[in-house]
C-alpha positions in Angstrom: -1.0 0.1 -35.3 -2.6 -0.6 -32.2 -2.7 2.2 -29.6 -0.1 2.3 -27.0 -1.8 1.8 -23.2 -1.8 4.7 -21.1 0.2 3.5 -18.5 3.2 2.1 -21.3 3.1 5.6 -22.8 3.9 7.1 -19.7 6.4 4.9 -19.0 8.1 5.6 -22.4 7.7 9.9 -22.1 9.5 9.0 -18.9 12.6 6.7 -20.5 12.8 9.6 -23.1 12.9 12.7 -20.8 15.7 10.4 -18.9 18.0 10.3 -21.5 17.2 13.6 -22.4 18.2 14.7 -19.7 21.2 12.4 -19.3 22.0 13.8 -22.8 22.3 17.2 -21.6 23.9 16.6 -18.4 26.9 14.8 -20.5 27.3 17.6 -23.3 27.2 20.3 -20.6 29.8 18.3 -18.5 32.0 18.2 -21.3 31.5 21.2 -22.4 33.0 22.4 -19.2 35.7 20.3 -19.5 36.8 21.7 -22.3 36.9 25.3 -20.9 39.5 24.0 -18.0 41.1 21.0 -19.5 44.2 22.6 -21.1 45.5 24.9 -18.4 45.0 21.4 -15.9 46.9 19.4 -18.3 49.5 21.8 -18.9 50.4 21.7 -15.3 49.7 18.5 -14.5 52.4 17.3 -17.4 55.0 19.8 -16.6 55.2 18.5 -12.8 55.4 14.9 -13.7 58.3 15.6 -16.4 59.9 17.7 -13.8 59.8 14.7 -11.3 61.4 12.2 -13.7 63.9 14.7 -14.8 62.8 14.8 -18.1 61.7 18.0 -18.5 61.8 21.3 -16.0 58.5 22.6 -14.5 58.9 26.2 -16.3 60.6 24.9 -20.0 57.1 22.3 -19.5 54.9 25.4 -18.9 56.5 27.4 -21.5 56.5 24.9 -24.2 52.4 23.6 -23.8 51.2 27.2 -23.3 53.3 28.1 -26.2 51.5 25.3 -28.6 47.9 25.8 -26.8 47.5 29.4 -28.0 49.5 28.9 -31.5 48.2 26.2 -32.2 45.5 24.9 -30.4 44.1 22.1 -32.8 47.5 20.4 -32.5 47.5 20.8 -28.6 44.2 19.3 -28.0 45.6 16.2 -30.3 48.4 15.5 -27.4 47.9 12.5 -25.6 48.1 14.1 -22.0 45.3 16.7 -23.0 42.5 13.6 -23.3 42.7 11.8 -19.7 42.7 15.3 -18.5 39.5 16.2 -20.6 38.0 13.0 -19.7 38.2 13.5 -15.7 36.5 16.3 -15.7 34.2 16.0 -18.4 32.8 12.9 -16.5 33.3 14.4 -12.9 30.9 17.6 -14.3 28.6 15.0 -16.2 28.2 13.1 -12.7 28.2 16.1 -10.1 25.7 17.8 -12.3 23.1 15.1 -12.7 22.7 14.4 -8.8 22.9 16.5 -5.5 23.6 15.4 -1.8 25.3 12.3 -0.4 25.1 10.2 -3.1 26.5 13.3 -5.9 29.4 13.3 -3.2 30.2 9.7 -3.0 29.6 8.9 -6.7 31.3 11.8 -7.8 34.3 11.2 -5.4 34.9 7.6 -6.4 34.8 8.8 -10.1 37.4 11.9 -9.9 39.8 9.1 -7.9 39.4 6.1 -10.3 40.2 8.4 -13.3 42.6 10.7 -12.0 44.2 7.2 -10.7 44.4 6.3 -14.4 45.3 9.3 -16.0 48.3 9.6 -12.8 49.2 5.9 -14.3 49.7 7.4 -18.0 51.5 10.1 -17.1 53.7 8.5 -14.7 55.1 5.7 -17.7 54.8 8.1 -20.5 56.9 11.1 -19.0 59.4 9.2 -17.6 62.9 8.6 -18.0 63.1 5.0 -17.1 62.0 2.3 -19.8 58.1 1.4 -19.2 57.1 -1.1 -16.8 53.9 -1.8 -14.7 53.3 0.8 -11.8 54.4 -0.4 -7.9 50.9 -0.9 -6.0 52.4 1.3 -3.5 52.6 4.5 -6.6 48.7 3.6 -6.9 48.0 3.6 -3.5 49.7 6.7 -2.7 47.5 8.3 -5.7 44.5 7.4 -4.3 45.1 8.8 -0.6 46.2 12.3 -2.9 43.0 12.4 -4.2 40.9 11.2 -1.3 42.5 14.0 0.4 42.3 16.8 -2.1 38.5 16.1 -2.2 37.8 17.1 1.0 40.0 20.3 0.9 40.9 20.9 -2.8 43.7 23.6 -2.2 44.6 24.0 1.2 45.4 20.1 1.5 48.4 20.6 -1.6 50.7 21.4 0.6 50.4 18.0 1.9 49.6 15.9 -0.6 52.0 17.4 -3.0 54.5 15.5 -0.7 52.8 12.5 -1.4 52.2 12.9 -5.3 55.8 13.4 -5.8 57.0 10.2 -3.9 55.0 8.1 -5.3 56.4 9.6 -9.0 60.1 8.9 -7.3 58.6 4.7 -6.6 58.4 4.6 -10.0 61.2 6.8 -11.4 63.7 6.2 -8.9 63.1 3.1 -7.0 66.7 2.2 -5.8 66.9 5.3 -4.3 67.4 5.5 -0.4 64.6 7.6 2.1 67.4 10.2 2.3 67.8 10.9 -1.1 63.9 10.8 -1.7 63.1 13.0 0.8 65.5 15.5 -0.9 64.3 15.2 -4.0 61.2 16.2 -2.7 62.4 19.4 -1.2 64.1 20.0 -4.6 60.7 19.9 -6.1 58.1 20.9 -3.6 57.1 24.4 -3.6 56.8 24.7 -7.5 54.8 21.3 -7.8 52.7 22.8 -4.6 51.9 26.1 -6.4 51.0 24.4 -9.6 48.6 21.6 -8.0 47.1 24.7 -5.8 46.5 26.4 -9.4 45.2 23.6 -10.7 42.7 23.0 -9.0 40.7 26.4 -9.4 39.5 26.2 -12.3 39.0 22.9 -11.9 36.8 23.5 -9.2 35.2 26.8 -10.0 35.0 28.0 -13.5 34.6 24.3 -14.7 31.8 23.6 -11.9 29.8 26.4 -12.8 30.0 25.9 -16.2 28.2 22.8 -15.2 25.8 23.7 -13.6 24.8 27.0 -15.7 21.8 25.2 -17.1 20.2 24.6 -13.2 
């Protein structure tokens, strides 16, 4: 075999020592994900069935924590445990691989774009009304949430919770007036505010530590 120029063999060491390190970046990303996943989906589940009526926030809570430490191989199997894994398995994967600016904005446009998506499961799955596409406006409304929680992950709750449960209602309860809206969201505000303030420590500080641990 003929030898491999100098110059090409450098270039190779560097493609491997890339992916290497890409390797890495993705198994400690999920890795971390998995530490913080199930509380996050746990609450993240029991506020949607709460919205739709389905469901109330503490029998939700009870039920999930309940199956997550009896039986934890079945709880990992439910479907609103993997878009929940996924967010933050790629939002670690990202945030741990690059630094500055560009960590911010690449980072940012991937927690929105998948907790857009997982918000879109959710939203038809746990729902009392028969499937059907989500209103642009329920999407919208889920992306201004997260744009805002970015910036101020647990402080800014209190407002965006307000947000994250009307655009639930768009989809749930569309022929509803303003009024009855609005009071539906008073019904449901403080414990949907606590448990998106709570989700989002671990989320942002066990998990993002964990993802970092090998810097």
């Amino acid at each position: 075999m003929a030898n491999i120029p100098f110059a090409q063999e450098l270039q190779l060491n560097k493609i491997k020592q890339v992916g290497t390190a890409l390797s890495v970046d993705f198994v400690a990303g999920f890795a971390a994900s998995l530490l913080v996943s199930p509380a996050v989906a746990i609450i993240d589940k029991a506020i949607v069935t709460n919205a739709s009526g389905k469901e109330s926030f503490n029998q939700g809570l009870k039920s999930m924590t309940t199956l997550l430490l009896s039986r934890p191989h079945q709880f990992i199997r439910q479907p609103y445990f993997f878009p929940v894994f996924c967010i933050f398995g790629g939002t670690y994967a990202v945030v741990s691989k690059l630094s500055g600016t560009i960590c911010f904005l690449i980072s940012s446009g991937v927690n929105v774009a998948l907790n857009g998506w997982k918000d879109s499961l959710f939203t038809r799955w746990y729902a009392t009304v028969a499937p059907k596409p989500l209103p642009k406006l329920t999407l919208g409304l889920f992306a201004i949430r997260d744009s805002m929680t970015i910036g101020a992950p647990c402080a800014v709750q209190l407002l965006s919770t307000k947000i994250h449960l009307y655009a639930l209602d768009m989809y749930n309860f569309p022929g509803l007036s303003m009024k009855e809206h609005f009071s539906l969201i008073r019904k449901n505000y403080w414990k949907t505010s606590m448990g998106r303030i709570v989700r989002t420590l671990p989320g942002f500080g066990i998990g993002g530590d964990m993802a970092n641990i090998k810097h």
